[in-house]
N, C-alpha and C positions, 0 to 999 in steps of 0.2 A: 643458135637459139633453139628452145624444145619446143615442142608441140603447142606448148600453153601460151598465152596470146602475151605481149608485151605488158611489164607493170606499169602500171600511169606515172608512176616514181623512179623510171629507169633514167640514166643521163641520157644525153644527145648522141652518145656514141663510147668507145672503146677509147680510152687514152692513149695520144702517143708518145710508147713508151721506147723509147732508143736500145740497142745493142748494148751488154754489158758484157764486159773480157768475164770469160770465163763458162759462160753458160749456154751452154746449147739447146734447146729444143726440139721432141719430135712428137707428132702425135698419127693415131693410127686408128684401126674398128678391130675391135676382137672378136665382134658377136656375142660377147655373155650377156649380154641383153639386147642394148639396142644398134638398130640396122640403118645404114645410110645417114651416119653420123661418126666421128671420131670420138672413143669412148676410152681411151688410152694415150694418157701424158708421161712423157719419159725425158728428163733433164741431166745434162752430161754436165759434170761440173767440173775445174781445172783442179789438178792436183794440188795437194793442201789446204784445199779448201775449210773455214771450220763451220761448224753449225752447233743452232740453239734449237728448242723445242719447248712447249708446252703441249701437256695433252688431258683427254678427258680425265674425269675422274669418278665417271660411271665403274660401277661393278659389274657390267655386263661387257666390256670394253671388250673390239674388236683383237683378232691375232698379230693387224699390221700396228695396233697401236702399241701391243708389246713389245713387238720387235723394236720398232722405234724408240720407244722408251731404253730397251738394254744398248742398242745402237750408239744414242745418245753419248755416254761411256765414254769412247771411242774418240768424240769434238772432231771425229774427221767424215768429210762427205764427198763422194765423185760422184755415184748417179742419185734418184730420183724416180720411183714405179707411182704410178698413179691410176688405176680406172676405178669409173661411173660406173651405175647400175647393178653393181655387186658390192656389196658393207665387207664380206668375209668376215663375217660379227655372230657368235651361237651359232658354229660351226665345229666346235669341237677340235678335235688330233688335226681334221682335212683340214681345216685353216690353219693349225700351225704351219703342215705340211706345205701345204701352198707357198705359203711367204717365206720359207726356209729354201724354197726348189727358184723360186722367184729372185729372190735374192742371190745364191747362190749362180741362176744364166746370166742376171745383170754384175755381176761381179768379173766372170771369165769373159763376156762381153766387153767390157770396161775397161779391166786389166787393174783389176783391186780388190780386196778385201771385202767380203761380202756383207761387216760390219760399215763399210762406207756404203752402202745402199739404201735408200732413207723409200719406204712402201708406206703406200696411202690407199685404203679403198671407200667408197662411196655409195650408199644405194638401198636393195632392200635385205633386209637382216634374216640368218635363218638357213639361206642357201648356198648350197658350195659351192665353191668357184674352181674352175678350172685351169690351173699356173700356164698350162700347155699354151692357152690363147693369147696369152701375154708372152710371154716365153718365145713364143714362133716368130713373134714379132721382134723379136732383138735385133738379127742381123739386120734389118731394113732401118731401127732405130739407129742403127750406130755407122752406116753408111748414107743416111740419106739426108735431101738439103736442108738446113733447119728449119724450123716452123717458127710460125711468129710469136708475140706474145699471147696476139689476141687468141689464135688458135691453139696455143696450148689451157689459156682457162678456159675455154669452150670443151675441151676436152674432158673436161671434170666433172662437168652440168648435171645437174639431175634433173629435179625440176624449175631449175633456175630458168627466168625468162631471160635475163643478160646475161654476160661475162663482164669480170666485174674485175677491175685494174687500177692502180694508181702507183706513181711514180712522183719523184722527186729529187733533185740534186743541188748539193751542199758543199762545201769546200771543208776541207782537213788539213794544215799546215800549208794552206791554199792552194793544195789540191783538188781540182774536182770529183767528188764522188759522189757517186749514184745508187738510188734504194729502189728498187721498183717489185711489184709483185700484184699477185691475184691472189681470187678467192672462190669458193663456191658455198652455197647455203641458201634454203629458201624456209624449208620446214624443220622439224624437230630442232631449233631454236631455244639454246637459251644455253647460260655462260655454267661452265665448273672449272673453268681455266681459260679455256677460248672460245670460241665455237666454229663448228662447221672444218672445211679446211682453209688451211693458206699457205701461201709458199711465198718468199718474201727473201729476196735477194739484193746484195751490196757488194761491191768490190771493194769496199772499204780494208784496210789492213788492220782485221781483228782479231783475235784470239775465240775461241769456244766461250772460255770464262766470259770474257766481258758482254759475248755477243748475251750468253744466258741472263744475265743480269737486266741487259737492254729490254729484252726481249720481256722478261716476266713484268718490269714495269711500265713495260707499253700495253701488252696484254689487259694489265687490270685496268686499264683507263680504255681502251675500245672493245675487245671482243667480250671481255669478262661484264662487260656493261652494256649488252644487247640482248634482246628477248624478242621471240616470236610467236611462241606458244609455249614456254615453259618448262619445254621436254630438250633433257640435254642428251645428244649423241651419241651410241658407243661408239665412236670414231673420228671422232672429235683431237684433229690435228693441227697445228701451229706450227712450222717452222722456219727459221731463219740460216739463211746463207751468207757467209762470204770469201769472197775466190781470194781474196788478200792481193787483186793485182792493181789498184792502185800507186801510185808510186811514193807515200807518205810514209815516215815514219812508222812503224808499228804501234798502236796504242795496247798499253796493257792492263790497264784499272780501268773498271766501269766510271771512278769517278775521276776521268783525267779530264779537265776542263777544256781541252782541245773535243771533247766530244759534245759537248755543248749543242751547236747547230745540227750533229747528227744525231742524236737524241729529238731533240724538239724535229728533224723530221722523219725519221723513224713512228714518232708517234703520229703525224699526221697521216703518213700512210697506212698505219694500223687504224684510224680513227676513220678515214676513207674507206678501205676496207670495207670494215663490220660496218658501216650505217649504208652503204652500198649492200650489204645483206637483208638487215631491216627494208629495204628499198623494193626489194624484192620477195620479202615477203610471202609467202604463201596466199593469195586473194589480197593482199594488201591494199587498200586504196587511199593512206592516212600515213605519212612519217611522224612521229610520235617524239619529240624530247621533253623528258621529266628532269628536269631540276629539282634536285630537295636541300635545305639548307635549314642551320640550325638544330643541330640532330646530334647526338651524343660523340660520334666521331664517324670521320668518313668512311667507314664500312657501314656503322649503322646507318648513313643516307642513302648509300647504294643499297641497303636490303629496303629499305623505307620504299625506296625509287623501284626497286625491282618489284615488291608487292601492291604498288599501283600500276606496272607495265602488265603484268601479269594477270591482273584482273580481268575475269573474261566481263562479267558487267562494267568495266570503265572501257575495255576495248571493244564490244558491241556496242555501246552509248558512243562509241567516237564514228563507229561505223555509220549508227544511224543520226547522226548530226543530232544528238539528244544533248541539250549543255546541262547533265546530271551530274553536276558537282559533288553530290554527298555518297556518289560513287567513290570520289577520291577520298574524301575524307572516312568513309568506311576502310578504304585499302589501307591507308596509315594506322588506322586503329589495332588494325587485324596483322601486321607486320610483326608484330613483338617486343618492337624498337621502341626507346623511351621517347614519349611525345608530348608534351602538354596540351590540351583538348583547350584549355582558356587561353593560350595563346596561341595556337594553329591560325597559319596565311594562306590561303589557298589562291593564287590567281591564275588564268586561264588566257592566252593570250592578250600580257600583260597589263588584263583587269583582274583586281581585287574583287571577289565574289565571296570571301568567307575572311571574317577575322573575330581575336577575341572570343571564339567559342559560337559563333552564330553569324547569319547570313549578315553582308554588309547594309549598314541601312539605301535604303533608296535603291537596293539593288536592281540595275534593268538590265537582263539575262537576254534583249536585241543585238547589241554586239559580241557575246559569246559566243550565240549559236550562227553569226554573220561569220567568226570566226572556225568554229567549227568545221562549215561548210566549205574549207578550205585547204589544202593538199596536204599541209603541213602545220601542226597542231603542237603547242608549246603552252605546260603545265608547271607551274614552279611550288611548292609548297615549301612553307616553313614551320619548323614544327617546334621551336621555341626553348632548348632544354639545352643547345651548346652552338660550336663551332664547326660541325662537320659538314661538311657540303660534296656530294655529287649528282653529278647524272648522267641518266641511263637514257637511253635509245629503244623504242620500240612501233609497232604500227596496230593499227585496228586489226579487228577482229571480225570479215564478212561470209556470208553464206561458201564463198568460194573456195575458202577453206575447206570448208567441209567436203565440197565435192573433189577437191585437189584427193585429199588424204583419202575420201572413201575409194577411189579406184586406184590408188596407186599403184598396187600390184599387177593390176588390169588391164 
């Protein structure tokens, strides 16, 4: 945990998430920023392992999310570099440098290819990092006993008040196989492919191709459909694993119908995930799901949905338990997305509060804001003009925010 007090929205605890062949964990403190804490996650993966990725699609994008990107390439992965409190993002040459020296110790460490090293950093943007404090760290990662789950997402934290996990297991030609993974994210929030980080491992016997596939259609149905404040990432990483030591079959097409059951839970763990992110929030005291439906097609719902999350007057009004409905219906307006204004539905913890173009008759605004007043807040609009329907995930917007973000450096 950090410094910042528990979100009222955290779960009961850390999942328990079982042993998976293939994958080891170690985590460690390097000092580049913070002290009396584990600020370095480092994952050994078994040979042949392949992997998928999404990542930001800022123009400012960090040097590790390069590298990963050209890594990618490659669909082969053995280790995993990770630290907190340093982005190595607007760093210039010293950031390539970094991740090239980085890559490069975990490589001769490993006993692989320094394209099979998959570097993740995390934290504040701007300042150079120094490869050394990671790098010192090798010999101990590669001898020492493994760490758990729980402690390698702990290892990632920024200002995250949890670690944040989910796990799941499915059969494959009735084989059992297992998805499990974390994540980290609290602030600069919001979707250009994923958000935040994740690491997301299967023994399942996949190929790169299919895993990629997997991977970007789960993507756009949970990370790519969260917001916290609107600001997306330079370092903004997605990745998926698997060690291939399950004993099934090899699958080779994304659309082999034997992947059925692991798709449907692949996505629930990505959908686990990211709203475990929302969860946590920056000041969060409000989990937030927007439904939008009837909307030109399902991108245009999810922009519709994202420019109502996004709204800092619909996420103050949620903060202060205000039931300012025509906040919502401002945000649809302002989206860009084809709407009908005479046929717009707006209901609010499923009451009807707006249809037809105007308030509902007889409207009593006592059980909205009863609702309101309540942990977990669900907004569905319908905007009249098609068949597109999704929804997005997001949380209020309180004073704590503000103080989180103004000292962060601090």
């Amino acid at each position: 945990m950090t410094d910042s007090s528990l979100s009222p929205l955290a779960p009961a605890g850390f999942p328990a998430i079982p042993d998976l062949d293939g994958v080891r964990f170690f985590t460690g403190n390097t000092g580049l920023r913070y002290s009396g804490r584990d600020d370095l996650m480092i994952a050994e993966l078994a040979a042949g392992s392949a992997v998928a990725g999404v990542f930001t699609r800022s123009k400012t994008r960090s040097a590790p999310v390069d590298w990963c990107r050209n890594a990618l390439a490659g669909g082969s992965a053995r280790a995993i570099v990770v630290n907190s409190g340093n982005a190595n993002a607007f760093t210039g040459k010293a950031g390539e440098v970094a991740v090239k020296e980085t890559a490069a110790a975990t490589a001769a460490a490993f006993g692989c290819a320094p394209s099979e090293v998959f570097i993740a950093s995390t934290g504040t943007i701007g300042v150079p990092l120094d490869a050394s404090k990671i790098t010192g760290l090798l010999p101990q990662a590669k001898t020492a006993t493994a760490a758990s789950w729980e402690a390698a997402a702990r290892a990632i934290l920024t200002t995250d008040t949890f670690a944040k996990g989910a796990t799941a297991t499915i059969n494959i030609d009735g084989v059992p196989v297992t998805i499990s993974g974390f994540a980290k994210g609290s602030g600069m929030i919001a979707p250009d492919m994923a958000t935040t980080l994740g690491f997301v491992f299967t023994d399942a016997n996949l190929p790169s191709d299919v895993l990629q596939d997997l991977l970007r259609e789960g993507a756009d149905k949970s990370f790519n459909s969260i917001t916290v404040d609107s600001d997306t990432s330079t370092s903004d990483t997605l990745l998926l694993f698997a060690t291939r030591t399950a004993g099934h079959k090899a699958v080779k097409k994304a659309s082999d119908k034997r992947l059925k059951d692991f798709r449907k839970a692949l996505n629930t763990v990505l959908i686990d995930l990211a709203q475990q992110v929302i969860k946590d929030g920056e000041g969060a005291s409000k989990f937030v799901a927007i439904t939008v439906t009837g909307a030109a097609s399902a991108k245009a719902a999810r922009k519709i949905g994202m420019a109502i999350a996004n709204s800092p007057l619909v996420k103050t009004a949620i903060a202060g338990e205000d039931a300012n409905w025509g906040r919502i219906v401002m945000a649809v307006g302002k989206s860009g997305e084809k709407a009908d204004r005479d046929k717009l539905v707006v209901s609010i913890g499923g009451i009807a509060v707006a249809a037809e173009g105007a308030v509902v008759p007889g409207y009593d605004e006592t059980p909205v804001a009863k609702h309101f007043q309540g942990r977990y807040i669900d907004i569905a609009v319908d905007v009249g003009v098609g068949k597109g329907k999704a929804t997005v995930w997001t949380c209020d917007l309180t004073h704590q925010y503000i103080v989180i973000n103004a000292d962060y450096r601090t």
